[in-house]
C-alpha distance (Angstrom), angle and dihedral (degrees) to the residues before:
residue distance angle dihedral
X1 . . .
X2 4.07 . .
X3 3.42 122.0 .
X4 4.08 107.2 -108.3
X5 3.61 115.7 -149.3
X6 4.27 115.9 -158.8
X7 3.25 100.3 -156.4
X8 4.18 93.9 86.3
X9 3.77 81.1 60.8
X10 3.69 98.0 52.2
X11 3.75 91.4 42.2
X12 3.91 90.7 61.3
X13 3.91 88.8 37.8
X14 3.87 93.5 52.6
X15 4.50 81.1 49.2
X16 2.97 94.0 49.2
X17 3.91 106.9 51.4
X18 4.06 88.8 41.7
X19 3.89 89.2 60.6
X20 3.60 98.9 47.9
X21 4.03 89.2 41.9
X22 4.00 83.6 51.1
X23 3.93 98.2 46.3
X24 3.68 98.1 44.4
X25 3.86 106.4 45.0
X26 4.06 110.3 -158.4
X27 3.53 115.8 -112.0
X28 3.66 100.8 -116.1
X29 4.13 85.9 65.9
X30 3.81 90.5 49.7
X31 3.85 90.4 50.8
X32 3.97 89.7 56.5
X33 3.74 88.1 39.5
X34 3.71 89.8 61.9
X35 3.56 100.3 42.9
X36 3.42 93.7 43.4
X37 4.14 88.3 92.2
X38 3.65 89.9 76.5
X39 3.42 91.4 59.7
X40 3.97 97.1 47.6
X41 3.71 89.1 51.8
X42 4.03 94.9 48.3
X43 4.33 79.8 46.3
X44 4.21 81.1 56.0
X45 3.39 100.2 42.7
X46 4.14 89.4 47.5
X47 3.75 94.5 -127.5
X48 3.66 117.2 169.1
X49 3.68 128.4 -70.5
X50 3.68 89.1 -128.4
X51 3.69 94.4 60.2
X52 3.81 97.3 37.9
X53 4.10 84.7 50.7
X54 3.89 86.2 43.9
X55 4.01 84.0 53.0
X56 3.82 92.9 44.6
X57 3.62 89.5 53.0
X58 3.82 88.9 52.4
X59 4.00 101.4 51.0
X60 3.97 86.2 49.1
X61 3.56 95.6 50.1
X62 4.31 96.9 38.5
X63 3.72 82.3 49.0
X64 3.56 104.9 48.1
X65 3.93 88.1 55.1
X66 3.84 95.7 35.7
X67 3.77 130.8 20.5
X68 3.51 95.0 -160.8
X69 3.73 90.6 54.5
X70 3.69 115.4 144.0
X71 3.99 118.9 -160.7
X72 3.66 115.1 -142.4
X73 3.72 123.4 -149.4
């Protein structure tokens, strides 16, 4: 009998789940994605870093319950 070795197997299995985790985003990172404009604007229009951390702390949260959260200004 020849010696097997597993770790060809977890090499392909490792592969395997980090392209399907890269070509299908979750939804919770598409949520922040798309709010993510508010912030970039705020970033523009030099608000302060309390209120774009206050804003942060919003998109996180709104997502985390709901991914089809949308922040409002």
């Amino acid at each position: 009998m020849k010696d097997f070795s597993v770790w060809p197997g977890v090499l392909i299995v490792f592969f395997v789940a980090i392209t399907i985790l890269t070509i299908f985003p979750s939804q919770h990172k598409q949520c922040i994605d798309r709010n993510s404009a508010i912030i970039e604007e705020l970033q523009k229009n030099e608000a302060d870093g309390e209120t774009i951390k206050n804003k942060g702390y919003e998109i996180g949260t709104g997502c985390r319950t709901d991914t089809n959260f949308i922040l409002t200004e």
